[in-house]
N, C-alpha and C positions, 0 to 999 in steps of 0.2 A: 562469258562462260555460262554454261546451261547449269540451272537452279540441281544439283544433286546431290541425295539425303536417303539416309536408310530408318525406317523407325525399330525400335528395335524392341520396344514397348508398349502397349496402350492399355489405359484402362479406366472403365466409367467411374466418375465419383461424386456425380452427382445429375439424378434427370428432373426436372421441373418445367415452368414454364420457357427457361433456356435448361441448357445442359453445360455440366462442366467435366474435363476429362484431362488427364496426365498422358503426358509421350513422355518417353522417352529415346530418345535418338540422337544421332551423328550428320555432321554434311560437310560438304567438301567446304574446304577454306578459299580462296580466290589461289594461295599459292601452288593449290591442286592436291594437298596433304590434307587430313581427316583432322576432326576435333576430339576432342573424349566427348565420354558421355553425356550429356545434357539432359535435365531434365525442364518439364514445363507444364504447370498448369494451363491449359488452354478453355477460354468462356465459347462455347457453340454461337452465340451472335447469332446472327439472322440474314438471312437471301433477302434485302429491307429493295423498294421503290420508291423512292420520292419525287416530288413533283412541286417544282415552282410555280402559284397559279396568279398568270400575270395577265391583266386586259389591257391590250394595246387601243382601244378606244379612249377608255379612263383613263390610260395614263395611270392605273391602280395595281397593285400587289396585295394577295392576301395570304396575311400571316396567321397563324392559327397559337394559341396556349392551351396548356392542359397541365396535371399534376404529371410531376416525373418524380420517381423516386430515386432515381440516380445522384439530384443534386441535393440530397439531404444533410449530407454530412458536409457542404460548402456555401452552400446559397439559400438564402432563404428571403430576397427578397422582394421577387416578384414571380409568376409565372413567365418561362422561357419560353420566347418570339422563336416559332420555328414556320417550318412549310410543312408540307401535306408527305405524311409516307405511312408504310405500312408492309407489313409481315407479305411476303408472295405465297399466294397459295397452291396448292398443287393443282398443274395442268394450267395452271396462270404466266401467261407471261410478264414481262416486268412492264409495259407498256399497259396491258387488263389491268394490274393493280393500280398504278397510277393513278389513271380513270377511274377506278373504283373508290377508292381510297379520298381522291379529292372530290367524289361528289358525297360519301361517308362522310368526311371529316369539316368540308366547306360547304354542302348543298351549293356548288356550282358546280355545272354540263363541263368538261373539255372539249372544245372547238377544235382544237387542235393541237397536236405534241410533236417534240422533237428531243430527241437523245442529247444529252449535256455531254454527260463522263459516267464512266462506272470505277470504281473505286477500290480499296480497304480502307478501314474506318479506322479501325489498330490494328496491324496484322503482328504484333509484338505480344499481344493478348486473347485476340479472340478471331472467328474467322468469320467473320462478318464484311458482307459486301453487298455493297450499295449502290443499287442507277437512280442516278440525276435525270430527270426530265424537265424539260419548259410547256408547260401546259396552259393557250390560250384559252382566256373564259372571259364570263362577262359577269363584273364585281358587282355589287349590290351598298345599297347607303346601309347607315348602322352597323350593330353585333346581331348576330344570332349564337346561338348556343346548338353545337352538333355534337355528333359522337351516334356509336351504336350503345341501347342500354346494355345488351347482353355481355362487353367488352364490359364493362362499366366506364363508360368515356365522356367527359365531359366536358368539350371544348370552347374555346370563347372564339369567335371570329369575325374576324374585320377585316377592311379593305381600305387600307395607305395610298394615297398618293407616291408616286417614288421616289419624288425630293423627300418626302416625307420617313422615306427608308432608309434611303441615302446618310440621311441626319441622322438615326436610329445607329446605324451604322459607324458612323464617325463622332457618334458618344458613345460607342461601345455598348450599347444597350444590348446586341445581338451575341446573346453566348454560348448557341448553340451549335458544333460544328458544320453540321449540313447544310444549315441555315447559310452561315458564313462563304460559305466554297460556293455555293448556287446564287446566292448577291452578288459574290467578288466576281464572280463570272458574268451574269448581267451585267451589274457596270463596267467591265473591264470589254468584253465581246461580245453583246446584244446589242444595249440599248442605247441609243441615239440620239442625246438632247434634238 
């Protein structure tokens, strides 16, 4: 059955670095009858790109940390193990971010990309949709420290071995959604012992 809905309300109640805003609306049930009214705070989210940046030479993955304020009120005890993403800018495709964003956030070039999946992150709260990329690069020894200053960003980044992910993984170190869905995808349909 095709997705159909009437809004019957909107209105802004909040604009900042995101936005958040109330519908009010109706949509059809699967049995083809209407619901009452509904209401719903909805979070604006972001048009986000991410980018898996994996060197198939090394045999490397690199994972990036930064301050998130989201896990404040759960976690507090280390910087969350994610990948490379970032806001799409306008007249940007989600592929330009990518690129951009992983050489921003990793100072490493993308050799090469290919489309993962594209997504809803919660489509129950906010409308927020994400493309997955796999971005071939060439990892480097040690951390450096990236980010843009003017973002205030302040990244740590390294480059894992992928047993070394792998393991990450299967101690549950990795508790960042995107992070999660773009490994389980690697190990699951990419990558090759």
């Amino acid at each position: 059955m095709t997705l159909k809905y009437k809004i019957i309300n909107k209105k802004n109640l909040y604009s900042g670095f995101f936005k958040l805003k109330k519908l009010e609306f109706i949509h059809q049930k699967h049995d083809g009858s209407w619901t009452n009214r509904i209401n719903r705070e909805i979070f604006s989210g972001a048009h986000v790109s991410t980018l898996l940046p994996y060197d198939p030479v090394r045999k490397e993955i690199v994972l990036i940390q930064q301050f998130r304020a989201g896990v404040i009120s759960r976690y507090d005890n280390d910087y969350l193990y994610e990948i490379v993403a970032g806001i799409i800018d306008k007249n940007e495709s989600p592929e330009e971010t990518a690129i951009r964003e992983c050489l921003e956030e990793t100072g490493c070039n993308v050799n090469k990309i290919a489309q993962i999946h594209s997504y809803f992150p919660a489509p129950g709260s906010s409308e927020s949709y994400y493309h997955l990329f796999l971005g071939e690069i060439n990892s480097f020894e040690g951390e450096r420290v990236m980010g843009l200053e003017s973002e205030n960003e302040n990244i740590l980044v390294k480059s894992y071995k992928v047993d070394q992910v792998r393991n990450m993984l299967k101690k549950k170190k990795i508790k960042n959604g995107l992070t999660l869905i773009a490994l389980q995808w690697f190990f699951l349909e990419y990558y090759k012992d």
